[in-house]
matplotlib code that plots the C-alpha trace (Angstrom):
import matplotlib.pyplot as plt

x = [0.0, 1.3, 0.1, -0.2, -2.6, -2.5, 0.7, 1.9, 5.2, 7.2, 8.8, 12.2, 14.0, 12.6, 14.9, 12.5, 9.5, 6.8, 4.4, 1.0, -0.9, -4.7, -7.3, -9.6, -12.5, -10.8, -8.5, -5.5, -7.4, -8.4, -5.0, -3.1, -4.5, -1.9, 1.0, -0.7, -0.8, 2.7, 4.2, 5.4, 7.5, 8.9, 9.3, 11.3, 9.6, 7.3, 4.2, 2.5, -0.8, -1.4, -4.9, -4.6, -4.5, -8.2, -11.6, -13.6, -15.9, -19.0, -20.3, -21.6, -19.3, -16.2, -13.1, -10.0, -8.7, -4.6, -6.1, -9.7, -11.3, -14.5, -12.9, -13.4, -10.1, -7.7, -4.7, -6.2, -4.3, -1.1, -2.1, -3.1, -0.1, 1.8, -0.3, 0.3, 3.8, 4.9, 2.8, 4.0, 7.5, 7.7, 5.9, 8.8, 11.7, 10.1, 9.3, 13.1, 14.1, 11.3, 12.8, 16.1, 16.5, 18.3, 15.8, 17.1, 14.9, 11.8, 8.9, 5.7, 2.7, -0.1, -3.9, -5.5, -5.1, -2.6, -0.8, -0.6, 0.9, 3.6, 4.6, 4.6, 6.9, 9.0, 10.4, 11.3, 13.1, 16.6, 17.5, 16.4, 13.6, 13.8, 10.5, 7.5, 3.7, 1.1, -2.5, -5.0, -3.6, -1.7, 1.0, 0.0, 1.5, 3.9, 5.2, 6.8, 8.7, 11.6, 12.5, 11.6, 12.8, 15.3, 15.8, 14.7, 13.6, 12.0, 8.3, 5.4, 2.3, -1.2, -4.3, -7.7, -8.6, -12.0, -11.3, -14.2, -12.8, -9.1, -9.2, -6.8, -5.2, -3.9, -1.7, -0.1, 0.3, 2.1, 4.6, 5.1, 6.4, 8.4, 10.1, 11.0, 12.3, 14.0, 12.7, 13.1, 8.6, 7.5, 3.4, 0.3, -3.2, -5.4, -8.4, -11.4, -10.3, -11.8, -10.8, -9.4, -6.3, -6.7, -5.2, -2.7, -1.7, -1.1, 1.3, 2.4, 3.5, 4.6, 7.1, 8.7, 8.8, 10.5, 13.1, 13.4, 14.0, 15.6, 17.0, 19.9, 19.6, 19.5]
y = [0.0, 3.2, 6.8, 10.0, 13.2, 16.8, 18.6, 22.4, 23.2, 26.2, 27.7, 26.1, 23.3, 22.4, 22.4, 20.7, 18.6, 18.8, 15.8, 16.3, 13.2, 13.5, 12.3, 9.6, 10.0, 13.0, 12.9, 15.2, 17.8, 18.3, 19.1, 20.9, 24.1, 24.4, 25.0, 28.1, 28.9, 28.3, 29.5, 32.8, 31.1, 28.0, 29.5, 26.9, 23.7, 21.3, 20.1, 17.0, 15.7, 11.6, 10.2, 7.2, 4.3, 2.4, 4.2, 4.0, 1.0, 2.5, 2.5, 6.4, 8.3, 9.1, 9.5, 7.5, 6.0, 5.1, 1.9, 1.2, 2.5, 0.3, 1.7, -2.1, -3.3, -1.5, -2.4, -0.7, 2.0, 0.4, -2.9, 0.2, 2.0, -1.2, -1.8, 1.1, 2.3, 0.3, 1.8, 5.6, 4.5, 3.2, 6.6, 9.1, 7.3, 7.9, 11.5, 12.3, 10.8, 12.2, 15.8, 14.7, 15.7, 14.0, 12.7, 15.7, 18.2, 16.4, 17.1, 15.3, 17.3, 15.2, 15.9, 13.4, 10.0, 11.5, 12.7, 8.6, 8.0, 10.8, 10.3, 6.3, 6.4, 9.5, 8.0, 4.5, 6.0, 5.2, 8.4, 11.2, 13.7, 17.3, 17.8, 16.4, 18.6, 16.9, 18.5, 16.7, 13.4, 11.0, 8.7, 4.5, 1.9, 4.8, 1.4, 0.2, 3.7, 3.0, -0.3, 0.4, 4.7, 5.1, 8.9, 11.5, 15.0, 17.9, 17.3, 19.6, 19.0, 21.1, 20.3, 21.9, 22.2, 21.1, 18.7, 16.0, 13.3, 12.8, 14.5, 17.2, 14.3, 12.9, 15.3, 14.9, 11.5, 11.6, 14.5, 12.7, 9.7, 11.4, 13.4, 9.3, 8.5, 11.8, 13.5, 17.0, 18.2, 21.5, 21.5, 24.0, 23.7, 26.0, 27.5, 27.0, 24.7, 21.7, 19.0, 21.4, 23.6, 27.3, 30.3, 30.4, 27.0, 27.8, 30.3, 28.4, 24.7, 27.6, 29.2, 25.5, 24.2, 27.3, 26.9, 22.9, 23.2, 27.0, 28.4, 25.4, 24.6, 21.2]
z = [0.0, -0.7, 0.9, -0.5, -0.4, -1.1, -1.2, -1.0, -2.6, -2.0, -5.2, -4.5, -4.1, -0.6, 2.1, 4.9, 5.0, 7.6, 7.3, 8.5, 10.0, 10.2, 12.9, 12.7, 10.0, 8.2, 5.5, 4.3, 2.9, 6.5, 7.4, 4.5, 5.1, 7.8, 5.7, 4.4, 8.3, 8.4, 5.4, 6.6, 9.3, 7.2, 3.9, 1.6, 3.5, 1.2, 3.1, 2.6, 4.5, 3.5, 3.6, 5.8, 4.8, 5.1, 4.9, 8.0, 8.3, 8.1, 4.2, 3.8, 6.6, 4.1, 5.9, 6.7, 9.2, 10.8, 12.8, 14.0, 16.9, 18.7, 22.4, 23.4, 23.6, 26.6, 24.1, 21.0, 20.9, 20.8, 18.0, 16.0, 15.8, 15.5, 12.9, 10.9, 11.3, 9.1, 6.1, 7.8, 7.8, 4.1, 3.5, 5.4, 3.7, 0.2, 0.8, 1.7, -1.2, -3.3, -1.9, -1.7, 2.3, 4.8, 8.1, 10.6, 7.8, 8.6, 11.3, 11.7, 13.1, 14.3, 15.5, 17.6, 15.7, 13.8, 17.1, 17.8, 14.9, 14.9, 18.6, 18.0, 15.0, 15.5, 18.6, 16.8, 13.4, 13.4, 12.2, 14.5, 12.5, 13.7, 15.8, 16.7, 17.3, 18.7, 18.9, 20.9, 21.1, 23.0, 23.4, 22.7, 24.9, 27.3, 29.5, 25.8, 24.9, 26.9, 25.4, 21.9, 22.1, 19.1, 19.1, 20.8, 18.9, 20.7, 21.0, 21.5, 22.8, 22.6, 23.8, 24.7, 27.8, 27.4, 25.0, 25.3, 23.0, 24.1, 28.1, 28.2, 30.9, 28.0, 27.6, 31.0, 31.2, 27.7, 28.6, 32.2, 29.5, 27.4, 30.1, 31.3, 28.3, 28.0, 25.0, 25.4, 25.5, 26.0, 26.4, 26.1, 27.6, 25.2, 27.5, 26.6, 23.8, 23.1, 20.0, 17.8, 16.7, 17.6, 15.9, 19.3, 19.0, 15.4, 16.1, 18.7, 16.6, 13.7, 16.1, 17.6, 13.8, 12.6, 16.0, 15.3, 11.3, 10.8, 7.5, 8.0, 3.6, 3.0]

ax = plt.figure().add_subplot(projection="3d")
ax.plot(x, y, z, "-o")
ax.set_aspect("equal")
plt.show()
């Protein structure tokens, strides 16, 4: 299986990447218009935003999803990253060589689902990537990162604080597992926030990409 979905370009040859991972039952149109966001801070950086792999279950809904979610299985979360990293990874590594860019000139910017997925896999590459986002998700299976953690990027979390789909606890019990495994986190609870990204925590993942990938070239 191979992924892809919409793109922005910058007029260059690109000297970054910033991969875009969306949540469950969206797709990557749902998630591209963030490099138009970001575009002022990371000019020269290509943006892509794959659909996941599998539609959702239900015939009539549209949407994709990463792995399935019934919420009946306290071991879900981590058979469905499992499940789908490999797909993600195969993914990454034909990217940078589609832009020609070595791994520390990639970032992956999740939201919820998506957030999973980038946390899960950017921790395991063998190569570090140059940053982590994640908006209103979690990390799957925290007791496994310390055996399995093969780099360690700077990660930001943001979440809403009334977030009624992934509890804004999430958020602390992921950072309290990175800061075990030593991955360098900074974190932001967005008031009043609920499952979304606000113009704040735009600006906010904007500034920390801009930090993490810089006008470095290539």
């Amino acid at each position: 299986m191979t992924l892809d979905g919409p793109r922005q370009e910058p007029n260059q040859p690109a000297t970054a990447l910033v991969v875009l991972l969306h949540g469950y039952g969206a797709d990557g149109a749902d998630l591209i218009s963030l490099a138009e966001a970001w575009h002022s801070v990371l000019p020269g950086v290509a943006f892509v935003a794959p659909d996941a792999p599998e539609p959702l279950p239900a015939a009539g809904f549209g949407g994709r999803q990463w792995f399935p979610l019934t919420l009946r299985d306290p071991n879900e979360l981590w058979h469905g990253v499992n499940y789908a990293a490999p797909v993600l990874n195969r993914f990454l590594d034909r990217e940078l060589e589609r832009y020609q860019l070595s791994p520390n000139r990639l970032a992956l910017v999740g939201f919820s689902q998506g957030t999973m997925m980038a946390l899960h896999v950017g921790l395991r590459r063998n190569e570090q990537v140059a940053a982590i986002v994640g908006f209103s998700g979690l990390l799957a299976g925290p007791e496994h990162l310390a055996s399995e953690i093969k780099s360690r990027p700077p990660v930001q979390l943001i979440h809403g604080e009334i977030d009624d789909l992934i509890p804004v606890e999430a958020l602390h019990f992921t950072r309290e597992a990175l800061a075990a495994a030593r991955v360098p986190v900074e974190w932001h609870v967005r008031p009043g926030l609920g499952h979304g990204i606000d113009p704040v925590g735009l600006q906010l993942a904007g500034d920390f990409l801009a930090q993490a990938l810089g006008p470095r070239g290539r």
